[in-house]
C-alpha positions in Angstrom: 4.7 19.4 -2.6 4.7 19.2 1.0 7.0 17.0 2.5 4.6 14.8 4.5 2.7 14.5 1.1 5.9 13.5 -0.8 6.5 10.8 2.0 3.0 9.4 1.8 3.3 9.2 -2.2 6.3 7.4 -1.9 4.9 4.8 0.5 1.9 4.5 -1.5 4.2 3.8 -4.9 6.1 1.1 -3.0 3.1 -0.1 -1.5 1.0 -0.9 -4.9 4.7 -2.0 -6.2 4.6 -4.7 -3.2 1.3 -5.8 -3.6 1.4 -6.3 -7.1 4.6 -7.9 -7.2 5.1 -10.4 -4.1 3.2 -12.4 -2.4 4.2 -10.5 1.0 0.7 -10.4 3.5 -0.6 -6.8 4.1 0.3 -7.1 7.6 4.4 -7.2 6.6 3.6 -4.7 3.7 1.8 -2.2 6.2 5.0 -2.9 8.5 7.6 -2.5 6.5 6.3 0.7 5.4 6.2 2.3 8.5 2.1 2.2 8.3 1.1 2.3 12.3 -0.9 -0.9 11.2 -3.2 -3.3 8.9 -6.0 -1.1 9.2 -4.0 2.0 8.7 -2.7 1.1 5.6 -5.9 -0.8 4.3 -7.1 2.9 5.2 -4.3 5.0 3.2 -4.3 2.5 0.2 -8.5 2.7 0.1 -8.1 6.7 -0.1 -5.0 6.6 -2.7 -6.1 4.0 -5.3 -10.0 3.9 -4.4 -10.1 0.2 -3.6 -9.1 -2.2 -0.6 -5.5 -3.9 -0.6 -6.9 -7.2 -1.4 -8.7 -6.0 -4.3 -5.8 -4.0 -5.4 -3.5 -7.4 -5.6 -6.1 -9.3 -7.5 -6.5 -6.6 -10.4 -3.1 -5.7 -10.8 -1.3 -9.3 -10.3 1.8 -9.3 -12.1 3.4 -12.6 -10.4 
């Protein structure tokens, strides 16, 4: 695996980890992932799990 695709899988794992898990907004999720912003990572997250960030956090709620 390519490193930049390595790094994006990572992201992604922490990001479904953070949405699922705290209550953090998408804006500091998206942040503290390096994403260059919301839209960016709304972007990534749509093309890696097939579904928006707020979608993602109300299926797979674990708070």
């Amino acid at each position: 695996m390519r490193r930049a695709a390595y790094v994006a899988e990572v992201r992604m794992t922490k990001a479904r980890s953070l949405l699922a898990e705290t209550s953090l907004s998408q804006k500091e999720i998206a942040y503290r992932l390096g994403f260059a912003g919301p839209s960016s990572f709304c972007a990534a997250l749509g093309k890696a799990a097939g579904m928006t960030p707020n979608r993602y956090r109300r299926t797979h709620r674990r708070e």
